[in-house]
C-alpha positions in Angstrom: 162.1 -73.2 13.9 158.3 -73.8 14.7 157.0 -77.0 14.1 153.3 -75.4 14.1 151.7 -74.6 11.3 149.9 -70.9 11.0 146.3 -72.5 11.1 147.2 -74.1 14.7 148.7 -71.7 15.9 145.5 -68.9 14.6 143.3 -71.4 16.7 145.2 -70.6 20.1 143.5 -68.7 22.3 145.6 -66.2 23.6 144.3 -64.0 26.7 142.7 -60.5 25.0 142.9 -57.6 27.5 141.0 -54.9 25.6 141.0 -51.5 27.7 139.3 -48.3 26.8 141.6 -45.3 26.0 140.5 -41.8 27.1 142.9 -39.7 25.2 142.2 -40.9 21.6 138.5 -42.2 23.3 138.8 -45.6 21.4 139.1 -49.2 22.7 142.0 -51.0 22.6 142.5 -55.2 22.3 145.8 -56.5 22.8 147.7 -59.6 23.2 149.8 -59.9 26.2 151.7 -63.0 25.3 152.7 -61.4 21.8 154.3 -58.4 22.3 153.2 -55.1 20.0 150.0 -57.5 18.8 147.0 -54.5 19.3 144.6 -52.6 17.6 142.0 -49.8 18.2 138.7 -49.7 17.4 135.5 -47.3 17.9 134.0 -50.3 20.1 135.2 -53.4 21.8 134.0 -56.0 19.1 135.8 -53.4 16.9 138.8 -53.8 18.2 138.4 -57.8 19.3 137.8 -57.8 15.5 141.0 -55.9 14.9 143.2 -57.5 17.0 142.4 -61.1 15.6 143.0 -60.3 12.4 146.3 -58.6 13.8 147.0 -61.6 15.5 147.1 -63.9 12.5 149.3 -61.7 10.8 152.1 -61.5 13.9 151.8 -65.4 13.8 152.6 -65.3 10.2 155.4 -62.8 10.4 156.7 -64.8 13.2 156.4 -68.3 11.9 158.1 -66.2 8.1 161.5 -65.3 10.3 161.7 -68.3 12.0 161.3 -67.0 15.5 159.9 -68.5 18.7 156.2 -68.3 19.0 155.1 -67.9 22.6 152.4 -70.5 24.0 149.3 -68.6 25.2 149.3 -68.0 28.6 147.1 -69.4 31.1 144.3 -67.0 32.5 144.2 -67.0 36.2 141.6 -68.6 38.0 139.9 -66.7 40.6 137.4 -68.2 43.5 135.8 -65.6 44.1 136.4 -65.6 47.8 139.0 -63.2 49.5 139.5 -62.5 52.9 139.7 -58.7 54.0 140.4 -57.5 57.6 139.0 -53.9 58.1 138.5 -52.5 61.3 135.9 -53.6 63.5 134.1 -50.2 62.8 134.0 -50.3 59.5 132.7 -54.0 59.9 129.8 -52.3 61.8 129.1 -49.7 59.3 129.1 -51.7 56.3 126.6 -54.2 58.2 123.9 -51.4 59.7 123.9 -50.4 56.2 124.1 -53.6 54.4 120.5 -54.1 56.7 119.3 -50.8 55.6 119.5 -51.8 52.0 118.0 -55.1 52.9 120.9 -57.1 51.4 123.7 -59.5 53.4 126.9 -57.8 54.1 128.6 -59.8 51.2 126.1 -58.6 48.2 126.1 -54.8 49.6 130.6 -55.1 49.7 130.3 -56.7 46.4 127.9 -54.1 45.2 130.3 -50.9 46.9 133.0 -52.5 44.9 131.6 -52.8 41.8 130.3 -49.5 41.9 133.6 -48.1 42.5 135.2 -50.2 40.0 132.6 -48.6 37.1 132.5 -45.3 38.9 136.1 -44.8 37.7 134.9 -45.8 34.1 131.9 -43.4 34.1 134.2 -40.5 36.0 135.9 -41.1 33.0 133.1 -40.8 30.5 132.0 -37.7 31.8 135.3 -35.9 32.0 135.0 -36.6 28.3 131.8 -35.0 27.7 132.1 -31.9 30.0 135.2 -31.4 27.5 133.1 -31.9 24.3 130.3 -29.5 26.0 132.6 -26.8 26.9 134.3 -27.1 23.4 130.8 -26.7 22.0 130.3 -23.5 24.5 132.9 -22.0 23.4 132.1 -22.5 19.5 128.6 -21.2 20.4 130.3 -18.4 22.7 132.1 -17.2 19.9 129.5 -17.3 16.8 129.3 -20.6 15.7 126.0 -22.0 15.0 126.7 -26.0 15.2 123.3 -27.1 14.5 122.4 -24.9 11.8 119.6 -22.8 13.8 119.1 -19.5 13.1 119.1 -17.4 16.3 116.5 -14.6 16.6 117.4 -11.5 15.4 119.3 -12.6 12.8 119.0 -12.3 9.4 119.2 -15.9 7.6 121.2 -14.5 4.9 123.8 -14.0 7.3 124.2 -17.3 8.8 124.0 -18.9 5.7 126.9 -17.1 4.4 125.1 -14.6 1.3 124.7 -11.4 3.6 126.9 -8.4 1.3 129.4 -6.7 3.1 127.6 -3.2 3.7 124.4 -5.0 5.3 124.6 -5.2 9.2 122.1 -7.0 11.7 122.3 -7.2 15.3 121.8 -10.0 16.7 120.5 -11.3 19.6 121.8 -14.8 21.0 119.0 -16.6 22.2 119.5 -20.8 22.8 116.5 -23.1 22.2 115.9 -24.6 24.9 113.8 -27.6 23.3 113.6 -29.0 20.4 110.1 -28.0 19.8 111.7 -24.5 20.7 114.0 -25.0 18.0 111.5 -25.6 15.1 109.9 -22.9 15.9 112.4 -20.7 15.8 113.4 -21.6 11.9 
């Protein structure tokens, strides 16, 4: 049995990893020292937010069934320093061009690695978006007006859903290509 009570233990801190996930695009927190302790939100306070409130209630259900709570574990503590070999040809790459963007070789590796590093989250990003657009393409492709513009040629009556059966208009598909564009053409 636990000799903690629930209020110490809710003031712990326990490591939060919160990662982004691109399938159901939400963030996720989670609690690595208590296992299944997560929750999703629509933004990382979101989900920070969530995941407190889910951590209090794991501590209670916990603490309720008499089970071990796990201490929090320790983050790691990084230097910041590392030590890379690369070939000397690299070495003299990464310099000429470290000089050419007026920086020292260590800012100019520690900005190629950062840029990486959010490269894949952006690559990420805009996978997402090319979906969305191409979802909308095909939407537009196939008649659906998402933004409620009528598009020339066509009667109003018809988008709008009160055009009788026997009435026929052709239509021609023209985009706006602005939004001024678009007022105009209602």
């Amino acid at each position: 049995m636990n000799t903690d009570s629930l209020d110490d233990l809710k003031a712990l801190h326990y490591p939060v990893k919160i990662e982004y996930d691109d399938e159901d695009a939400l963030f996720v927190a989670e609690f690595p020292d208590l296992p299944g302790c997560s929750a999703p939100g629509s933004t990382v306070t979101e989900a920070y937010e969530g995941a407190q409130r889910a951590k209090g209630e794991w501590l209670r259900v916990t603490l309720e069934q008499g089970l071990p709570v796990p201490k929090p574990s320790k983050a790691r503590d990084y230097s910041g320093r590392i030590l890379v070999r690369l070939p000397a040809s690299l070495h003299a790459t990464l310099a000429d061009r470290a000089g050419i963007n007026g920086a020292s070789l260590n800012q100019y590796i520690v900005h190629l690695l950062s840029a990486s590093a959010m490269g894949e989250q952006v690559n990420s990003k805009l996978d997402a978006v090319t979906a969305h657009l191409q979802e909308i393409e095909c939407r537009m492709a196939s008649g659906f007006n998402l933004v409620g513009i009528p598009w020339r040629g066509t009667d109003r009556s018809e988008i709008y859903g009160h055009a009788q059966p026997h009435q026929t208009t052709a239509v021609q598909w023209t985009f706006p290509n602005s939004a001024r564009e678009a007022a105009r053409l209602t």
